[in-house]
N, C-alpha and C positions, 0 to 999 in steps of 0.2 A: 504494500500500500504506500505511495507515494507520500511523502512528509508533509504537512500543512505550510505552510507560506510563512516565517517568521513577522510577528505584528511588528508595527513602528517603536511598540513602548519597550516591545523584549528587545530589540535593536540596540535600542538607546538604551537598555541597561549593559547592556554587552558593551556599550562600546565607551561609556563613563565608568567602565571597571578596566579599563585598558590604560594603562599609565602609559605604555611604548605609542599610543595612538595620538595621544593626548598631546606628545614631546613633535613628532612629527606634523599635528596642525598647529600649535605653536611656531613652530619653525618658519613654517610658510605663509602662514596667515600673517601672523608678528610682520615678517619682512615685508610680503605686498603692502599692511596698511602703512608703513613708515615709509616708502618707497611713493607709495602714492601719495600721503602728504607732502613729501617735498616738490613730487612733480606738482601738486596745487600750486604750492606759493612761489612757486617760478612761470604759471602761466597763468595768471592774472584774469586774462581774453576767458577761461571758464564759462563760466555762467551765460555768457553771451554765446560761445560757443553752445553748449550745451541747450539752450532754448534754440540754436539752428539746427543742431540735429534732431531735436524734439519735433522740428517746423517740416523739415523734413522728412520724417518718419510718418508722420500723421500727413502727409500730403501725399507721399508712394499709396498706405493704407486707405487715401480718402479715396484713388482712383486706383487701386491695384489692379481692377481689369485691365485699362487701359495700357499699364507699364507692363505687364504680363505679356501683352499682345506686342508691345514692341520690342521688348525683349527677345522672344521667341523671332521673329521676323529679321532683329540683327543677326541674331547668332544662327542663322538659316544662312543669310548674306556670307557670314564667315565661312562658313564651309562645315558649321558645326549640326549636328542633330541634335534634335528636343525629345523626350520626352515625356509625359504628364502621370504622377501616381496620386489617385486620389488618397489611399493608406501607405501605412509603413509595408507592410505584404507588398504591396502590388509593388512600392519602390523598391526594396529588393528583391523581389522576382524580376525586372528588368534588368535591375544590375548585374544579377547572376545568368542571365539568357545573354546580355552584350558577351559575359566573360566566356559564356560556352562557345559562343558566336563565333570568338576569335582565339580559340583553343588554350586556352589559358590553362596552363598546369602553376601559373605561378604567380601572385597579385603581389605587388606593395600599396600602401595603404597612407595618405598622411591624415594624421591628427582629423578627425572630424564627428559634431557631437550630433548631426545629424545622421553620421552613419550608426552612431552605436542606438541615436531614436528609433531608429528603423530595422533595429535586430541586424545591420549588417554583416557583422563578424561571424554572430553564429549561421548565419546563410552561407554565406561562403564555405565556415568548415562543415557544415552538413553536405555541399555539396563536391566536396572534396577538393577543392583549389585550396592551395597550399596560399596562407595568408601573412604577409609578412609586416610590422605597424611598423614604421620607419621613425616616428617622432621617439625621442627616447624615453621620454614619459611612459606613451604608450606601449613601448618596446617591453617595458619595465611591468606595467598590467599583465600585456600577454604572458609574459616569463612566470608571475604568479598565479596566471589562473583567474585574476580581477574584473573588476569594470573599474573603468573612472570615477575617482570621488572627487571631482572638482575638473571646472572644465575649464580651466588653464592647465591646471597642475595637476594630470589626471591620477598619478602618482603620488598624491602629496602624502597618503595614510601610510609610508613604505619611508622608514627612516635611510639614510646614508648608511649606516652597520647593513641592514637589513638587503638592500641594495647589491653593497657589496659581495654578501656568502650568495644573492642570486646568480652573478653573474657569475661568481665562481665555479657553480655549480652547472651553469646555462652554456658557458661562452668556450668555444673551442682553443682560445688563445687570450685566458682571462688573464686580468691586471695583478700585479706583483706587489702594487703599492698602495697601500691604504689613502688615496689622495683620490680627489673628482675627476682630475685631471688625469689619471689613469682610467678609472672606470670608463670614464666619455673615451679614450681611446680602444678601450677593449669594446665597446658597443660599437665602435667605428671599423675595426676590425671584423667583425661579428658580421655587420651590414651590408658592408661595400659593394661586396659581387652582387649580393641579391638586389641591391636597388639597379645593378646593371645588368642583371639576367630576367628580370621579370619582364611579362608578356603583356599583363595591364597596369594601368596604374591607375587606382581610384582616392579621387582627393575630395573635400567639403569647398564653401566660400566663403567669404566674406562679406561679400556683398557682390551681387548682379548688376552690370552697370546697363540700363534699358537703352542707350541711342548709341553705343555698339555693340551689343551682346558680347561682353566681355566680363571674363569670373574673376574675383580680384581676392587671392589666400595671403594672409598673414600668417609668418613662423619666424622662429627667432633660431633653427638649427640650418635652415639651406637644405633640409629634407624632400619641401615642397617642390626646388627644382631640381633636386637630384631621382624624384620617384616619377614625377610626369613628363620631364625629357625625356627620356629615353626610352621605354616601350611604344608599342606599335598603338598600343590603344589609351587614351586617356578619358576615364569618363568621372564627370565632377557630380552630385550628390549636396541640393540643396533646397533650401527651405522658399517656398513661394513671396515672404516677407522680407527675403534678404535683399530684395530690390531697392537701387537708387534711381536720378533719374538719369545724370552724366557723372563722367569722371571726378569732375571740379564736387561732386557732389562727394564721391569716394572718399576725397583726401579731404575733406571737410569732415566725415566720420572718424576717418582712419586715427584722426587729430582727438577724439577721445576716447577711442577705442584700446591705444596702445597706451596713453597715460593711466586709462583706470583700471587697466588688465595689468601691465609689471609697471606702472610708473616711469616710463621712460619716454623721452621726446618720442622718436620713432621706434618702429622694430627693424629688425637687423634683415629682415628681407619681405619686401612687398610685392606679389607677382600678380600680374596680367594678362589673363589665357582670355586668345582671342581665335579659335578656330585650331583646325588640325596643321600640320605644317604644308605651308605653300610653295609653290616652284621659286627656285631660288634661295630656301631658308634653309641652313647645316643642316639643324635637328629639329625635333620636334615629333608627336605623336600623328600617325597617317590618317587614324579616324578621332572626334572629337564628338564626345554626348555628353548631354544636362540633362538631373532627370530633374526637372520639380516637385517637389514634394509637397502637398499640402495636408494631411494627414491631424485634420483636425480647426487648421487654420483659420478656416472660412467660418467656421463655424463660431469659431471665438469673436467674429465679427459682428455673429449675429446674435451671442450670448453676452458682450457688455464687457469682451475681455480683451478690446482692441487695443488700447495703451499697453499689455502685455506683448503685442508682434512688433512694439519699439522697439525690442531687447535685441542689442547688437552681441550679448553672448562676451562681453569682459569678467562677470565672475567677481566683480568690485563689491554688489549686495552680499554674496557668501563671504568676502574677504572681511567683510564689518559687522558678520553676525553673532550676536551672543549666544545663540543657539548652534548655527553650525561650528563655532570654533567650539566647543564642547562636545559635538557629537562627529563629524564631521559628514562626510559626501555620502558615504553610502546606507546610515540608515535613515536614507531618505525612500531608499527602495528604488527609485522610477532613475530613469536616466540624467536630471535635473536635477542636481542638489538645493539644498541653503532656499534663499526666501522666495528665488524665482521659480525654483522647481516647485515649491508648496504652491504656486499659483500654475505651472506647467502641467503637473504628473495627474491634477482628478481632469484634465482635458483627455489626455490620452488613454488613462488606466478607469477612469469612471472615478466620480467620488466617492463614493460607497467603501470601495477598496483604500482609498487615500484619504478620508478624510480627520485623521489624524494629522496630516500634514499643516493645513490651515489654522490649525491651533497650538503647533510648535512657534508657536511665534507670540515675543512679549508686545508686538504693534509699538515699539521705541521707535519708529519711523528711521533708523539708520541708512536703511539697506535704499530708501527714496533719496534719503539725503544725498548717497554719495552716489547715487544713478548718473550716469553720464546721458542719459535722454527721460530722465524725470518720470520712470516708473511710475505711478502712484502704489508699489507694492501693497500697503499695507492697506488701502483701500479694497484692493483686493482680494488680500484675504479675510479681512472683513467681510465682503460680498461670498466666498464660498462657506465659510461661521453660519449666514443667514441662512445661506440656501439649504446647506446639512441639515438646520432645523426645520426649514420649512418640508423639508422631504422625508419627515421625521427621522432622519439616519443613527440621531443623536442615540445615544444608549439609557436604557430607562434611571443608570442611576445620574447621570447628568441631567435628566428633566426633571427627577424627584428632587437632585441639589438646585437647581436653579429655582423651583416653585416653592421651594423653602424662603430662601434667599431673598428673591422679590415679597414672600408672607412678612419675611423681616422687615427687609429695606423699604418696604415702602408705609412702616409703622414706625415715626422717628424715637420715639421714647423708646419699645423695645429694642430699636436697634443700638442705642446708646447705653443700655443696660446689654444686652450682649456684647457690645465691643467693650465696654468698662468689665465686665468677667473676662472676655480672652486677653487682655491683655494682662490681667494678676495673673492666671494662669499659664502664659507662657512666662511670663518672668520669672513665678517657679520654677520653670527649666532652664532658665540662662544662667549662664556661668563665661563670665568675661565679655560681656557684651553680643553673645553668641547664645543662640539655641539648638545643642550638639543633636539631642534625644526627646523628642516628646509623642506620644501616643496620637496620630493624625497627620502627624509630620514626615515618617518612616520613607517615603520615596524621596523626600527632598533630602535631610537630614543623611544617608545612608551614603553620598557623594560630595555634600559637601555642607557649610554650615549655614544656620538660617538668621538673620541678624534679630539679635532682642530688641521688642518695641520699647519705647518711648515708656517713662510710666505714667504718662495723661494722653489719653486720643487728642489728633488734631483739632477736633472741632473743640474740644475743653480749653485750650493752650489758644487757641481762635478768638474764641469768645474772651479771655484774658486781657490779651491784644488789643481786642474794642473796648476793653474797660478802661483802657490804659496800665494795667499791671503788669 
């Protein structure tokens, strides 16, 4: 009998009893937010910036048919094929029919989080093409057996030790020396031939440029044109909403894409597939496909979750979450970690099955703040909170605590005579300013400590205030 599906809360206990987990989201998380603060206060232009990618986002979304059809139309002009998967099935069932198409015993793969949306990886090994992730991130999942827990750094839950004894045990000509600078050349060594012997190469975008059908990938290793040069076939894998309208449009995103993903001015390599290769050109791939992907999208337009296909996919909301840097990427479940994916994962997987996600979240509005195209995240998941109850999802002891709760709250005298009781009674449990252990508190308490109240409610110390005391 198959295992039942691990829940989101056994997840999260599993994974805030992991000290080694813990050390490794630290690490990464720690560096992007200080890495991206500095890039703040060197680029000023922000906020003006970021309300023109806002302007621009919501204006592809206002008319997507429109830039869909000319999109499609340039990249016909190039020399390239389109296309269209209403789900994640149908997009890789194409994918996998191009690769048989053109006898692929052997794929390389770069970094892309719309292929692992669409179950690509495991299509490809069910159907036996040999698959190889070229980013070393990914390189580093496949070695363990993973999925991505973070869609920069899909490796992040995977310390440097850790790392290490993989590659040791993985790499036909593993590193000698405890250094990064080793490692990254024993994955270098590992790679080389296979990004020059493979027969397809499938890559994600960045962005769709609609008035020359051209795909525009960000990476910061040169993975990107070492996997789609050189095979005979290059097919890219992208999401309907990654549409701009022109270039000048690209490098207008690109400009907060790459500050709120690593904090850096630019990334280390920006490429522009524009067709298969033409008469005259070295290299280049002989055939050239896009498939589109919409796999839920359209629908989100029509469900009220349109500021959600703003999302240029930086990973900035996860980078500032007080939620995910304690649990991290993967028990989120769905392919989408951290606050974006609690608004991503009941689109694709249904809420029913996700809707724990929605309320891993304290609504601190962080994850909006440091949005480079001004999410309303936390409106959002607000609006799936509503809908779970309206669709009674909710579980009968969450309706029976909230119909308590509102019996209380909306009686001011007993509510101020129950908060004047819980608060002597936790301060019987505090000890140092802290509440270690108390009877109700056991899921909090068991990770980590709970701060002892005040010994007057606000509204007592309020009312003070206006007396003048």
């Amino acid at each position: 009998m198959q295992e039942a599906p691990m829940s989101f809360k056994a997840r999260a206990e599993r994974a805030l009893a992991d000290p080694t987990l813990k050390l490794a989201i630290d690490r990464t998380t720690g560096t992007a937010e200080r890495k991206r603060a500095v890039a703040m206060t060197q680029f000023p232009q922000f906020e003006a910036a970021r309300e023109c990618g806002k302007r621009i986002k919501d204006h592809v979304i206002a008319h997507l048919d429109h830039y869909l059809l000319e999109f499609e139309r340039n990249a016909i002009a190039s020399g390239a094929k389109v296309h269209w998967a209403r789900t994640a099935e149908e997009a890789s069932q194409i994918v996998v029919s191009l690769c048989r198409q053109a006898g692929a015993k052997r794929v390389t793969r770069v970094k892309s989080m719309l292929g692992e949306e669409i179950g690509l990886p495991h299509a490809l090994d069910e159907a036996g093409i040999e698959r190889v992730e070229t980013d070393l991130a990914e390189h580093i999942v496949q070695l363990g057996g993973d999925r991505p827990s973070h869609i920069v750094w899909p490796s992040m839950h995977r310390t440097r030790e850790q790392v290490s004894e993989m590659f040791k045990r993985s790499h036909r000509a593993p590193h000698r020396e405890e250094t990064i600078e080793a490692m990254v050349d024993s994955a270098r060594r590992e790679l080389r031939d296979k990004f020059l012997s493979a027969d397809v190469a499938i890559s994600g975008a960045n962005f769709l440029v609609a008035d020359t059908g051209a795909t525009c990938t960000v990476t910061n290793e040169g993975n990107a044109e070492l996997t789609t040069t050189p095979p005979r076939v290059h097919i890219v894998t992208a999401g309907i909403e990654k549409l701009v309208p022109t270039t000048a449009h690209a490098f207008a995103m690109l400009r907060l894409l790459v500050r709120s993903a690593t904090g850096a001015d630019v990334t280390q390599y920006t490429t522009f597939h524009c067709g298969p290769k033409q008469p005259g050109d070295r290299d280049g791939p002989e055939e050239f496909h896009i498939v589109l992907v919409d796999n839920g999208r359209t629908r989100m337009l029509r469900e009220g979750l349109k500021e959600m296909l703003r999302c240029i996919r930086c990973g900035a909301c996860m980078n500032h979450c007080v939620v995910f840097r304690q649990l991290g990427g993967h028990v989120y479940g769905g392919t989408y970690p951290g606050p974006m994916g609690a608004v991503l994962t009941p689109v694709f997987d249904g809420l029913k099955s996700s809707r724990d996600l929605p309320h891993a979240c304290t609504l601190n509005g962080k994850c909006q703040e440091v949005c480079p195209v001004d999410i309303p995240l936390p409106t959002l998941l607000r609006g799936w909170r509503d809908r779970s109850w309206r669709e009674g999802l909710e579980p009968a002891s969450m309706r029976v605590g909230m119909g308590l709760f509102t019996f209380v709250a909306s009686r001011p005298r007993l509510y101020r005579l129950a908060t004047a009781v819980a608060i002597r009674v936790m301060r019987l449990f505090s000890r140092g300013g802290t509440v270690r252990g108390m009877p109700g508190l056991g899921a909090w308490t068991a990770h980590r400590e709970f701060p002892a109240p005040a010994e007057r409610s606000f509204m007592a110390m309020y009312k003070d205030l206006e007396k003048g005391q």
